[in-house]
N, C-alpha and C positions, 0 to 999 in steps of 0.2 A: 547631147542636145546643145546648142546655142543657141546663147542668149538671144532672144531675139525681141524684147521690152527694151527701152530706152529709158535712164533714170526717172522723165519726168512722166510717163506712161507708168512705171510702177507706181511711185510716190503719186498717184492719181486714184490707182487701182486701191492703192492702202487705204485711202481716206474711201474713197466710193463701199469697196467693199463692206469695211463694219459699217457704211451707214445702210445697205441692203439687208444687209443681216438682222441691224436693230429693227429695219419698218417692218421685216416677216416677223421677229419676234413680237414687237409691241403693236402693232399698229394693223395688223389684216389676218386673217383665218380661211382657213381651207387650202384652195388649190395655189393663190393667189401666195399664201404665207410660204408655201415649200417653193416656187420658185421664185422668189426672189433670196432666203435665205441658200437656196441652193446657187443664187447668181451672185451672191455674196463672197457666200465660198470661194467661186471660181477665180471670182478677182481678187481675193486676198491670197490664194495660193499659189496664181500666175503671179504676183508682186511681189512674193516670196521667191518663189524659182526664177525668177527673171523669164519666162518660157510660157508661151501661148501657142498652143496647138492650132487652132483657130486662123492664125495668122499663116502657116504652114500651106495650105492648097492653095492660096492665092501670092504665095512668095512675098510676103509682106514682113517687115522688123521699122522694129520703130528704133531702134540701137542700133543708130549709123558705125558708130565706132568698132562693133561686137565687141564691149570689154565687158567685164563682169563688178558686179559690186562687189567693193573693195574701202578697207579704212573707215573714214567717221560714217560714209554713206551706207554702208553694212548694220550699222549699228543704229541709224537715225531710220531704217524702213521696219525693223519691224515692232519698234519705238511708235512712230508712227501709227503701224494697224493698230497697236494696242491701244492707243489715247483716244483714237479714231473710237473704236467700238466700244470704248468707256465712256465716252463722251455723249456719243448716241443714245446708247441707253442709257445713262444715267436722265439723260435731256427727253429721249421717250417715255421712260416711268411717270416723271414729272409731269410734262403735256398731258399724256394720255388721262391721267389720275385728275387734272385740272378740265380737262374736256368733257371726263364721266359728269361731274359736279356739275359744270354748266348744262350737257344734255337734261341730266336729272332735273335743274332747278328751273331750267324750261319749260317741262313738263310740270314739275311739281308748282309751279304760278300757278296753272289754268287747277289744278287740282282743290288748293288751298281757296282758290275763289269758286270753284264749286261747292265745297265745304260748307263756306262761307255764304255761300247765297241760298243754298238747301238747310240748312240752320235758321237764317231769314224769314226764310218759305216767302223769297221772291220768286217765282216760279219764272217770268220771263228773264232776270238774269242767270237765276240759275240753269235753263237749258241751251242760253248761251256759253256759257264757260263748261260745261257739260260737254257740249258738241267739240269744243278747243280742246279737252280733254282727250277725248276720245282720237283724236287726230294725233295731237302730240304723243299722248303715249303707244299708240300704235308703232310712229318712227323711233319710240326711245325703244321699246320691245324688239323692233324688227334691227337695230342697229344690233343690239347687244344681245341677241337668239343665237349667235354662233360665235363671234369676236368676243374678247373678254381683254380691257387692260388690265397690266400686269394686278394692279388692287387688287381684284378681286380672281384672280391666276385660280387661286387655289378654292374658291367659293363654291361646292357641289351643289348646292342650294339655292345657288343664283339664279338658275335656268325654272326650278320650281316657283318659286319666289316672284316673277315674272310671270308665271299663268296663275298664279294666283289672283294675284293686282288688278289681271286682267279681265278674271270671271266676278272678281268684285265690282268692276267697274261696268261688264256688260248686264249684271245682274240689277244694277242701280238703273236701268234705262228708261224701263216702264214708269218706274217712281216719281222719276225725275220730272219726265214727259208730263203726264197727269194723274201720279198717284200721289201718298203721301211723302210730304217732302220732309217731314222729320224722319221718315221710315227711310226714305233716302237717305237721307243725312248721317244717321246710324250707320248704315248698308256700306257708303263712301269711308265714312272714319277708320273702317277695317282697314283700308290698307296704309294709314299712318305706321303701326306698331313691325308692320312688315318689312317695310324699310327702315325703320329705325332702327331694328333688328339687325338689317342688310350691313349698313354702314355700320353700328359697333364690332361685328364680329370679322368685318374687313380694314378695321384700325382706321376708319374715316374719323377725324374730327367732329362729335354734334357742336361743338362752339364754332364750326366752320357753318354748316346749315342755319343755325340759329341767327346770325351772323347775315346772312345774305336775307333771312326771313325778316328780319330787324330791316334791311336794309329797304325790300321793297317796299314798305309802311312810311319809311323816314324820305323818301323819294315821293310821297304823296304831302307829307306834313310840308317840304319843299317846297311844292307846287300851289299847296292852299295858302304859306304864308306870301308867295310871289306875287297872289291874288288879291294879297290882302283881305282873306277868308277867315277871319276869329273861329267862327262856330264852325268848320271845316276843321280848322287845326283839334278845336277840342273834342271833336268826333274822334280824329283819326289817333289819339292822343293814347284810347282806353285798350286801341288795340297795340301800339306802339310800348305802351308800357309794359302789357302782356309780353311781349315778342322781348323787350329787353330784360325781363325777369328772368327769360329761361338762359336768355347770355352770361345775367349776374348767376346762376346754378354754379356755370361749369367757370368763368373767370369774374373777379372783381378788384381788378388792382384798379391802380390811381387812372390809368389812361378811360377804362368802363366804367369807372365813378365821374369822370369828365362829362363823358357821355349823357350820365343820367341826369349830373346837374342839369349839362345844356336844353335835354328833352322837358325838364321839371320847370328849368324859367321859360322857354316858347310857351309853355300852357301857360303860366301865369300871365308872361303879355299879351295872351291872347287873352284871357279872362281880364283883363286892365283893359282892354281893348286898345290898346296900344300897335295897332295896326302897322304901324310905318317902321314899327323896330323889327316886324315879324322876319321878314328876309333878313336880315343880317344875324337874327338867331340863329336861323334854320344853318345860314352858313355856316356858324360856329358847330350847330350840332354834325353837320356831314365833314367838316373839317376833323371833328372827336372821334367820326366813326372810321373815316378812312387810316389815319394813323393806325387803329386799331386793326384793321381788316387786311391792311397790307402786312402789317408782320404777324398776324396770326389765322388771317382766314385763306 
């Protein structure tokens, strides 16, 4: 057989390849995942042998020269596929694992404010965030009913675990609608302990979740101090405090003790009614929380 790939046609094939091979592995399921990890293949193997069959019925070579690889270039292609396919998955695990969280915390917004609004027994908030619900987790269930990022690879439970959630959540409708909404309330709470489940025995961080649950609260305290809202902030203050308690559980070094100062004097200038300081707290306290969130969440 002769060559019939031309150096820069390999060296293209090296890099493309592991990156097909990683999106079948990490990134899609079913028919979709064998052929591209099977298209992956082919092009790390042609760039290997220098040789595409492919190329053959229609007289085509991209190796004007026909020489063969030879010297440092021998050595730098399959250097190359190797960085190449480490690189991708290492870079897919990461993504994918950072994607699950964001679907989840999607989802887990509208759920948290159902919660929250059938504990209330606001009935009309509640079957709005209710209906958000029911939407959202439908696309988180239908995403992840056959795909799985690598996290959760090995989860036999995860597929159950999801119609679980689900018959909790269809179960809660009448309630919701116009039954009792603490009966609801209960009914929804069920499937906190399920996922909390989900993510420690898939080695997810809870100071990661905790973390962004903190996070949506201090994004409202934000907004009521911009407004120049006292009694705003010191509403949103009991739940804020709440949400940072379970952060201090799992970490409490100097940067989350930052944190709580900052959260502890917004309440107080807000109780001072010191209005005009309020925005430049809040800024300190999302300044305390970002540092935190970027290297641990």
């Amino acid at each position: 057989m002769k060559n019939n790939i031309g150096m820069l046609d390999r060296f293209i094939r090296a890099i493309l390849g592991p990156i097909l091979i990683a999106l079948g592995l990490f990134w899609v399921a079913g028919a979709l995942q064998v052929i591209l990890i099977l298209l992956g293949v082919i092009f790390s193997t042609t760039a290997l042998m220098g040789f595409c069959p492919l190329y053959l019925p229609f007289n085509l070579s991209t190796n004007k020269s026909e020489t063969k690889l030879s010297g440092k270039s021998a050595i730098a292609l399959p250097i190359t596929l190797i960085l190449a396919l480490v690189a991708a998955s290492l870079a897919s695990v990461y993504i994918t694992r950072k994607q699950f969280l964001e679907n989840y915390n999607a989802m887990n917004s509208n759920y948290k404010q159902a919660l929250f609004q059938t504990g209330q027994k606001n009935r009309e908030e509640a079957n709005k965030y209710y209906e958000q619900l029911q939407i959202t987790y439908a696309d988180f269930s239908s995403m992840y009913a056959t795909y799985r990022p690598y996290a959760l690879w090995n989860d036999a439970q995860f597929s159950a675990d999801l119609a679980k959630v689900d018959g909790i959540i269809k179960d809660a409708a009448p309630l919701v609608k116009d039954g009792d909404l603490t009966a609801a309330h209960v009914q929804l709470e069920q499937a906190r302990p399920i996922f909390q489940e989900m993510f420690k025995r898939n080695g997810f961080s809870l100071l990661a979740m905790n973390l962004v649950d903190f996070h949506d609260v201090m994004e409202k305290l934000i907004d009521d101090s911009a407004k120049k809202d006292s009694a705003a902030v010191i509403e949103h203050y009991a739940e804020a405090d709440r949400l940072l308690k379970a952060v201090e559980t799992d970490l409490n070094d100097a940067d989350v003790q930052s944190i709580r100062q900052s959260l502890d004097t917004l309440l107080k200038t807000a109780q001072d009614g010191k209005v005009d300081d309020l925005a430049a707290q809040a800024a300190a306290l999302k300044s305390g929380f970002l540092k935190v969130y970027l290297i641990r969440g």
